[in-house]
C-alpha positions as MATLAB code, in Angstrom:
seq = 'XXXXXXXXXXXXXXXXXXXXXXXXXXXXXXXXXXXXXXXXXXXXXXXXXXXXXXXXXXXXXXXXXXXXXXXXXXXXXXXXXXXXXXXXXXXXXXXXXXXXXXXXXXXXXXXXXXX';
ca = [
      18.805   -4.115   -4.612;
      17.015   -4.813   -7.874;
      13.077   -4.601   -8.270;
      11.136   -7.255   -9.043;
       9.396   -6.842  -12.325;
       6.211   -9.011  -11.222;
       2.985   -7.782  -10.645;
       1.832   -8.842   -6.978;
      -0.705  -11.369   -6.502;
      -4.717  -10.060   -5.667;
      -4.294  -10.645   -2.203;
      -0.810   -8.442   -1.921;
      -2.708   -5.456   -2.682;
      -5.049   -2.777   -1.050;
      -8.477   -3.238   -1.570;
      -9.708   -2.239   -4.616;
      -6.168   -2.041   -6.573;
      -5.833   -4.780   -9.200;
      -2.419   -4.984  -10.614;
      -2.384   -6.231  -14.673;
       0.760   -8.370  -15.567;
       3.179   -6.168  -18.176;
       1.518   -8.304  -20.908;
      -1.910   -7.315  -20.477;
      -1.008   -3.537  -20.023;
       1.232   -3.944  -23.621;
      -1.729   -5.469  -24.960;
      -4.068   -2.272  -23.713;
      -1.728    0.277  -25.020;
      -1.347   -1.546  -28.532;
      -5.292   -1.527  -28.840;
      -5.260    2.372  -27.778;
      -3.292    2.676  -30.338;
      -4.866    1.180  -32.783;
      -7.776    3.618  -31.883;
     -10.080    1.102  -29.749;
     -11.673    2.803  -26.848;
     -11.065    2.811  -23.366;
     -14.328    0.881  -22.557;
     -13.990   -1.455  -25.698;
     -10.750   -2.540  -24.587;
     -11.760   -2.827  -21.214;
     -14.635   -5.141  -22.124;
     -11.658   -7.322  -24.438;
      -9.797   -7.751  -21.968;
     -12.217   -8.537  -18.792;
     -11.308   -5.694  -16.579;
     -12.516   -2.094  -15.384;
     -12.530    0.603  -17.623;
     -10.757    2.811  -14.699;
      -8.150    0.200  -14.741;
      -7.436    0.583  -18.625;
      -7.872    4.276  -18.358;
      -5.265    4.648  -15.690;
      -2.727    2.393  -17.231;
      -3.083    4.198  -20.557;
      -2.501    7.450  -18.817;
       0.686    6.600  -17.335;
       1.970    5.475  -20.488;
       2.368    1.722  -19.229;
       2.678   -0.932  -16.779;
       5.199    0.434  -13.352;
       5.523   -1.773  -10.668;
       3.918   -1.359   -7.505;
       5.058    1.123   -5.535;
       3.256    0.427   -2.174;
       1.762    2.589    0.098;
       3.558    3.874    2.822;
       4.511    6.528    5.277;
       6.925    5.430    7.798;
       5.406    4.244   11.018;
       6.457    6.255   14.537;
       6.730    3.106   16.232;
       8.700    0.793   13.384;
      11.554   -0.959   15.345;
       9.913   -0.331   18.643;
       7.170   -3.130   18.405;
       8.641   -5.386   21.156;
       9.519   -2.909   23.565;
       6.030   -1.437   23.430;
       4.865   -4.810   23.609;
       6.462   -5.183   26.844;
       5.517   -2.134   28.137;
       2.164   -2.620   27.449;
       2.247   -5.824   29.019;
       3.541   -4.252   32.277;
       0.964   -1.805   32.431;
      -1.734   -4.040   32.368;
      -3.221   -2.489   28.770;
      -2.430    1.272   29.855;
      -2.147    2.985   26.783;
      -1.547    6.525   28.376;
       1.446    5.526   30.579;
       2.852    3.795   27.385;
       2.738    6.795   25.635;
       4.146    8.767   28.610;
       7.247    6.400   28.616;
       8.006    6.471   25.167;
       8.001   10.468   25.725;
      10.566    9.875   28.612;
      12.656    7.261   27.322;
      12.982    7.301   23.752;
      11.673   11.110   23.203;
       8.593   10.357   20.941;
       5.500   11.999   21.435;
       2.122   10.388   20.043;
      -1.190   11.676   20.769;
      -3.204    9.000   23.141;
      -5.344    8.119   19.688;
      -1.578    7.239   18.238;
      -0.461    5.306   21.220;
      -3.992    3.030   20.911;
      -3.739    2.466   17.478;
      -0.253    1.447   17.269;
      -0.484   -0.350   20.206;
];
């Protein structure tokens, strides 16, 4: 499967992380080299400072790579759903079920928040 070579939109990405388009980051590393400064070409181009510093120090624009651990529970969303539902919001004999039936074994704080 090929990547997609587009930045994602503002409201794709956590808090706080603004992704540049390839353009502006060429643009940032042509003024570095030129010898402009990190905060001069930050205040050019109408962003952070962090945000030209960062993209300078990994030599360029990479696409976003996401932020991710796999989740215990991913493909098991509807049958915890169900369970959940059967137990009337009983978190702790969800968790004791999926120990039973599908051998995982969460802490009651993992259960709650994945439920």
């Amino acid at each position: 499967m090929e990547e997609s070579l587009q930045p994602l939109s503002r409201g794709e990405l956590p808090r706080g992380e603004v992704m540049q388009t390839p353009d502006e980051v060429a643009a940032m590393l042509r003024l570095k080299g030129l010898g402009w400064g990190i905060k001069r070409i930050a205040r050019e181009l109408g962003c952070s400072h962090m945000t030209v510093r960062h993209y300078v120090a990994q030599g360029g624009w990479l696409p976003y790579r996401g932020g991710g651990r796999r989740r215990v529970l991913a493909g098991l969303e509807d049958w915890v759903a169900e369970r959940f539902r059967r137990h009337a919001g009983n978190a702790d004999v969800v968790r004791q079920e999926l120990l039973a039936e599908k051998g995982l074994k969460l802490s009651l704080r993992t259960g709650d928040d994945s439920l």
